[in-house]
C-alpha positions in Angstrom: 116.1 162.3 15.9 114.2 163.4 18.7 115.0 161.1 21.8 111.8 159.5 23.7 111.1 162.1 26.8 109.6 160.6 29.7 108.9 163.3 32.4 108.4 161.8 35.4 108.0 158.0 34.3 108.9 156.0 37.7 111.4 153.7 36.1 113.3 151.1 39.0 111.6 149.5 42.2 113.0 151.4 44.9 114.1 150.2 48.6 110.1 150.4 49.1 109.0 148.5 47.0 111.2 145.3 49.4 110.5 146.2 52.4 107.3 145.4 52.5 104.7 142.6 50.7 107.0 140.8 47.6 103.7 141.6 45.2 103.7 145.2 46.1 105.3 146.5 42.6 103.5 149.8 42.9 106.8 152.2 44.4 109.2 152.6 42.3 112.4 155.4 42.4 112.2 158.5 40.4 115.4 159.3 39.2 116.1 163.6 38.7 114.9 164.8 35.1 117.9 167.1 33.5 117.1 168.3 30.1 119.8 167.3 27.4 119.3 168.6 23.6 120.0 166.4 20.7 122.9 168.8 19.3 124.7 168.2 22.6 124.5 164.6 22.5 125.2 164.4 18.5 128.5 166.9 19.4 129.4 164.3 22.3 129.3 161.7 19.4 126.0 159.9 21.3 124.7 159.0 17.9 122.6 156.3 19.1 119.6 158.9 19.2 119.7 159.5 15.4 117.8 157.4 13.9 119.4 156.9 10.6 123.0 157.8 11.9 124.5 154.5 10.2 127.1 154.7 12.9 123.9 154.5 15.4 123.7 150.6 13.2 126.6 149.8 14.3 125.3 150.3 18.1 122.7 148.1 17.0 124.2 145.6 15.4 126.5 145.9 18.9 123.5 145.9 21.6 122.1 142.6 19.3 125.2 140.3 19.3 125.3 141.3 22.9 121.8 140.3 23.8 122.4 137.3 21.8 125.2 136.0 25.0 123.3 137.4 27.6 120.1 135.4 27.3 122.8 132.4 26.7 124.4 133.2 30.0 121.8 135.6 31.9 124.1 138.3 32.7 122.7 141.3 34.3 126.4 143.5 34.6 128.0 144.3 31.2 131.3 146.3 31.8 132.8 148.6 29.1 136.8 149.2 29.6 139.4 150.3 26.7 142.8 149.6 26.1 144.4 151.8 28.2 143.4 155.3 28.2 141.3 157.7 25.2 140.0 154.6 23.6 136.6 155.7 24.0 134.9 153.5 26.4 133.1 155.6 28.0 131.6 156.7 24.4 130.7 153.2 23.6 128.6 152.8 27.5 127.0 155.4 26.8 126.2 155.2 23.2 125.0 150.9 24.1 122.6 152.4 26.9 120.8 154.4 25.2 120.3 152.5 22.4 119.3 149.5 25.0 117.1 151.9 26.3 115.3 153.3 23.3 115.4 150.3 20.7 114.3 147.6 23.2 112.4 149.4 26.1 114.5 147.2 28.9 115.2 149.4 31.7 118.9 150.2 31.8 120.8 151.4 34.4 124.7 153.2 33.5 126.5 153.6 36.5 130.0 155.6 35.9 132.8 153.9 37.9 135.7 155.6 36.0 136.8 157.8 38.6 140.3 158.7 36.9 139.1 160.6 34.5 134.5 160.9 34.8 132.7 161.8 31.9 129.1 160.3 31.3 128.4 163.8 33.3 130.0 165.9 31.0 128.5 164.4 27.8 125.0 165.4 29.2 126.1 168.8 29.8 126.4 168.5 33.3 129.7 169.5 35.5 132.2 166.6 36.0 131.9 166.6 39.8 127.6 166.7 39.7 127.0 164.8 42.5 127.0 160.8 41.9 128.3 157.5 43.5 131.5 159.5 44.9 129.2 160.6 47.8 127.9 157.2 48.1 131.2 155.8 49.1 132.5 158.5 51.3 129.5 160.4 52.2 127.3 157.9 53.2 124.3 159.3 50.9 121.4 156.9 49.0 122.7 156.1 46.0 118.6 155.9 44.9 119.0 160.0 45.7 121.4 160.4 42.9 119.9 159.1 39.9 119.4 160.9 37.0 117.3 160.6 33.6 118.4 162.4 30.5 114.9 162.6 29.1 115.2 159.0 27.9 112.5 156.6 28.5 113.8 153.6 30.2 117.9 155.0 30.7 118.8 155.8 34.4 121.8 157.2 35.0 124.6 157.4 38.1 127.0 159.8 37.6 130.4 158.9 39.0 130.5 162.3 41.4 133.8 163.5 40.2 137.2 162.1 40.6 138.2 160.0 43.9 142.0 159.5 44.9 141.2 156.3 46.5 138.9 154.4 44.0 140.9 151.2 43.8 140.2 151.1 47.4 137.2 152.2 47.7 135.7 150.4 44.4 137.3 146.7 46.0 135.4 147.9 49.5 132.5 145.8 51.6 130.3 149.2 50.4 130.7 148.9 46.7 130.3 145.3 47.0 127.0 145.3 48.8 125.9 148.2 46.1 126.4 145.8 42.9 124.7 143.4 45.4 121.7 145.1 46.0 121.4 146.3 41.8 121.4 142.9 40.8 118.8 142.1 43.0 117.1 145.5 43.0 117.5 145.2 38.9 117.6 141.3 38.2 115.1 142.1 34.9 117.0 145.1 33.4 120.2 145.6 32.2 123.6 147.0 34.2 126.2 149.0 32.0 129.6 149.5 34.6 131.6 152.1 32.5 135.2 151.8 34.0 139.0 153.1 33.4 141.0 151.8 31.1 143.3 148.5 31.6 146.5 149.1 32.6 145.9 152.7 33.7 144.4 151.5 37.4 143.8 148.2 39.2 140.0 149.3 39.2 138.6 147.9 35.9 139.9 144.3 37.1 138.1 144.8 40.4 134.8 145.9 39.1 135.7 142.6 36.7 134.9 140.4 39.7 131.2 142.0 40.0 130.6 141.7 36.0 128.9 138.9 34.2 130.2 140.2 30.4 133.0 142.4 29.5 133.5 144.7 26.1 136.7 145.5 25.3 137.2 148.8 23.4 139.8 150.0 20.6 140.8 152.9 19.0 141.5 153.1 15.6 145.1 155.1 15.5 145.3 154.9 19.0 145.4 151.7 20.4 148.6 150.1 19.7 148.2 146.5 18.3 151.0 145.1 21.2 149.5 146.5 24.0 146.0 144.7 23.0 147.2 141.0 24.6 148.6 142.0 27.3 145.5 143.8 28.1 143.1 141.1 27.5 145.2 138.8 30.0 144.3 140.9 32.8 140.1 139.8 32.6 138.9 136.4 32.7 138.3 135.0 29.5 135.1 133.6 30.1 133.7 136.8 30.7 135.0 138.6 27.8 132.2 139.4 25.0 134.1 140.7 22.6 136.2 143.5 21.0 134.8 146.7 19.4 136.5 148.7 17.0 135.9 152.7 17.7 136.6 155.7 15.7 137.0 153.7 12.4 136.6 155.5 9.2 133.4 154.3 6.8 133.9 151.3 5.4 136.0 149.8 8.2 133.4 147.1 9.3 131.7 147.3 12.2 134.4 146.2 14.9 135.8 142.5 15.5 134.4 140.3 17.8 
């Protein structure tokens, strides 16, 4: 069940790599190793590194419909949002990069824009405010600088930095906008995973809506009440909505709806 390690693999082209000739491909960013075990992913629910995990075919089966729509409508940004709160997005981003990562070998970058409640951090064992794209918005730093790899080949990671007051702000500012800019360029060949709040707990998942080519909807089984799924769903465009999926469900349960 061991994830793939890649210790120092360069993985993205970095700001060099544009600045000068088109064909030099050579410099590439190195994002910081951290060392994450197994047993702390497996207790964070990240079964996607379990190889015979048969919830880990359900991510799968997940990651393959979805590659299905984007070669159909090139999308590059995939944003994962629940309904409402503890639905367990930020489970399902995680869970869908690594098993882009690992199963395909396309280069995948997560970026955690939930900055009500941060927590792709804290599922790699790392403190909820470790730096991220927090200090890229108010600090001014390289966002390059704060990339991280969790010993997964081909899964680059930006933390979200901790929690921010202003995100809805800050999120729907010139700076963010030129930062999804310059990954779609930067990263036109891999694959973008914006985890984001919920709907209806902040205006910020219908912002970073406007920078996403495909949106997942999450659920919770026993959480997620059935009248408070429509009125969700009206608050992203339609056309960018990939489809719903089902988490927490017992065995037997299906794999989601779509």
């Amino acid at each position: 069940m061991k994830p793939v390690k890649s210790f120092g693999s360069d993985i993205f082209p970095s700001a060099a790599s544009h600045a000068g000739s088109t064909d030099d491909a050579s410099v590439y960013t190195r994002p910081r190793m951290i060392d994450v075990s197994d047993t702390l992913l497996l207790e964070n629910r990240i079964v996607a590194i379990a190889e015979h995990d048969p919830v880990n075919e359900r991510f799968r089966l997940l990651r393959t419909r979805i590659f299905g729509q984007k070669r159909q409508k090139e999308m590059t940004t995939i944003q994962v949002t629940g309904f409402g709160s503890g639905a367990g997005a930020s489970v399902v981003a995680l869970n869908l990069a690594v098993s882009i990562a690992r199963d395909t070998g396309q280069a995948t970058l997560l970026a955690d824009l939930n900055f009500q409640c941060p927590s792709i951090a804290r599922m790699l064992g790392l403190s909820a405010d470790y730096p991220g794209l927090r200090s890229c918005l108010l600090e001014n730093h390289s966002w390059e600088e704060l990339l991280i790899c969790p010993g997964i080949e081909k899964l680059t990671i930006l933390p979200a930095g901790g929690m921010l007051r202003n995100s809805t702000e800050m999120l729907g500012s010139p700076v963010m906008e030129r930062l999804v800019l310059e990954w779609r360029r930067r990263y036109s060949g891999c694959c973008i995973i914006l985890d984001t709040p919920g709907l209806g707990v902040c205006p910020d998942p219908m912002i970073i809506s406007e920078y996403s080519d495909g949106i997942i909807l999450v659920a919770r089984a026993g959480h997620t009440r059935a009248e408070s799924i429509r009125p969700a769903m009206n608050l992203i465009p339609a056309e960018k909505l990939l489809g719903v999926v089902l988490n927490d469900a017992a065995p037997g349960d299906g794999n989601g709806y779509w």
